[in-house]
C-alpha positions as CSV (number, residue, x, y, z in Angstrom):
1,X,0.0,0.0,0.0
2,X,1.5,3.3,-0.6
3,X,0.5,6.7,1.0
4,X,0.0,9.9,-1.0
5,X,1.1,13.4,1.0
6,X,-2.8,14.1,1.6
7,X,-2.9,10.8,3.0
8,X,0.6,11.7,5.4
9,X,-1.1,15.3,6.4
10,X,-4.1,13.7,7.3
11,X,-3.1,11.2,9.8
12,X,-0.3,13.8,11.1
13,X,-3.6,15.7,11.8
14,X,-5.5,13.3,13.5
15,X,-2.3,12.2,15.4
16,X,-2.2,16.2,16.4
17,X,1.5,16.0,15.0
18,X,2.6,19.1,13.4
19,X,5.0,18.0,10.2
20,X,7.0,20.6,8.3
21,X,5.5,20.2,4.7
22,X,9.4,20.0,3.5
23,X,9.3,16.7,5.9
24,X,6.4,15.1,4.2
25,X,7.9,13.7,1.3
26,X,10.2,11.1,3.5
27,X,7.4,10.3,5.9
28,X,4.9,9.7,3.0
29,X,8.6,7.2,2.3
30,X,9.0,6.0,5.6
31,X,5.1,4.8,6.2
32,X,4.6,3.9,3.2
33,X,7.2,1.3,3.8
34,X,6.3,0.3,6.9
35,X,3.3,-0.4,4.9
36,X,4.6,-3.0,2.9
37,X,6.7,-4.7,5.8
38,X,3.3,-5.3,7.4
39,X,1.6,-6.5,4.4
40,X,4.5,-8.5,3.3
41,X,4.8,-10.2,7.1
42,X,1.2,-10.7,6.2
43,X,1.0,-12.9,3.8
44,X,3.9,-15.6,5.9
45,X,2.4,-18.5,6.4
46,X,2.2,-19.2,10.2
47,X,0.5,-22.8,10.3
48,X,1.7,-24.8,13.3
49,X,3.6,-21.8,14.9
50,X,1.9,-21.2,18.5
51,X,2.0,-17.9,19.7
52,X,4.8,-17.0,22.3
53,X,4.4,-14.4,25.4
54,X,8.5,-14.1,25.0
55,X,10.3,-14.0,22.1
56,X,13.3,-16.3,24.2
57,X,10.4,-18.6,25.5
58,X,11.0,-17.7,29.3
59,X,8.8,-17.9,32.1
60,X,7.6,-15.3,33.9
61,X,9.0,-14.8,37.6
62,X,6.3,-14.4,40.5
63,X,6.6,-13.2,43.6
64,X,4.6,-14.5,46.7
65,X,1.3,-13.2,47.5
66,X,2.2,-12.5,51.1
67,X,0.9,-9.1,52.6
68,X,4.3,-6.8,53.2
69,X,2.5,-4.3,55.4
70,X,0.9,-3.8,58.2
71,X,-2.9,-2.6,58.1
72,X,-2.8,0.9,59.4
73,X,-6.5,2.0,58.2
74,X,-7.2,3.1,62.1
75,X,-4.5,5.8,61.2
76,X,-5.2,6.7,58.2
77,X,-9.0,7.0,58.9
78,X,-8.1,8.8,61.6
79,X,-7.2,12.0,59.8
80,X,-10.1,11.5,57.5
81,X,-13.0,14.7,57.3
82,X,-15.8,12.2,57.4
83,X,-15.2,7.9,58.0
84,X,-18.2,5.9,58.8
85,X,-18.3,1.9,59.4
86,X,-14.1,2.1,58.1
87,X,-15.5,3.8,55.0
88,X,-14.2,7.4,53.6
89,X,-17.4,9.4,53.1
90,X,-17.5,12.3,50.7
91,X,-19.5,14.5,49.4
92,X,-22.1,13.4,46.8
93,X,-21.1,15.1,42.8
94,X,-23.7,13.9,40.9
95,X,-27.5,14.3,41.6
C-alpha cells in the first residue's frame, strides 16, 4: 500500500502532529514502507507456529502473595473529614 502526502497530512492531523511540509515527502517514504513490511509479514504463512508471550520462550518470575504491610486504616481514617463503618465518606457530585 502506498501513501499519498494528503494521506501523510491527514493522519499527522489526526495524530495532532505538526509536520514541516518539507518533511512530508520522507514520511509519506517511511510509512509507506512500513506499509509494505506489514503487508508483506502478512502474507507468511504461520500454520503450526503457537503464539509466544516471550520471544526467548521464558517464564515469567512471580513473587509470593504475602501481605508486606501492616494494616494501618485506624491511622489513616483517623485523619479522614468524614469515616463511617471504616468507610471514607465524601461529598455526593452527581444528583
Amino acid at each position: 500500500m502506498s501513501l499519498t502526502a494528503e494521506d501523510v497530512n491527514k493522519i499527522a492531523h489526526l495524530a495532532r502532529l505538526g509536520i514541516d511540509s518539507q518533511d512530508v515527502g520522507s514520511y509519506t517514504k517511511d510509512l509507506s514502507g512500513m506499509l509494505a513490511l506489514m503487508a508483506k509479514m502478512g502474507e507468511v504463512n504461520t500454520d503450526g507456529v503457537e503464539p509466544m508471550a516471550h520471544p526467548l520462550d521464558q517464564v515469567q518470575r512471580l513473587r509470593a502473595d504475602v501481605v508486606t504491610e501492616s494494616n494501618q486504616r485506624e491511622h489513616f481514617q483517623a485523619i479522614a473529614p468524614k469515616v463511617e463503618d471504616g468507610l471514607y465518606l465524601v461529598p455526593k457530585v452527581i444528583e
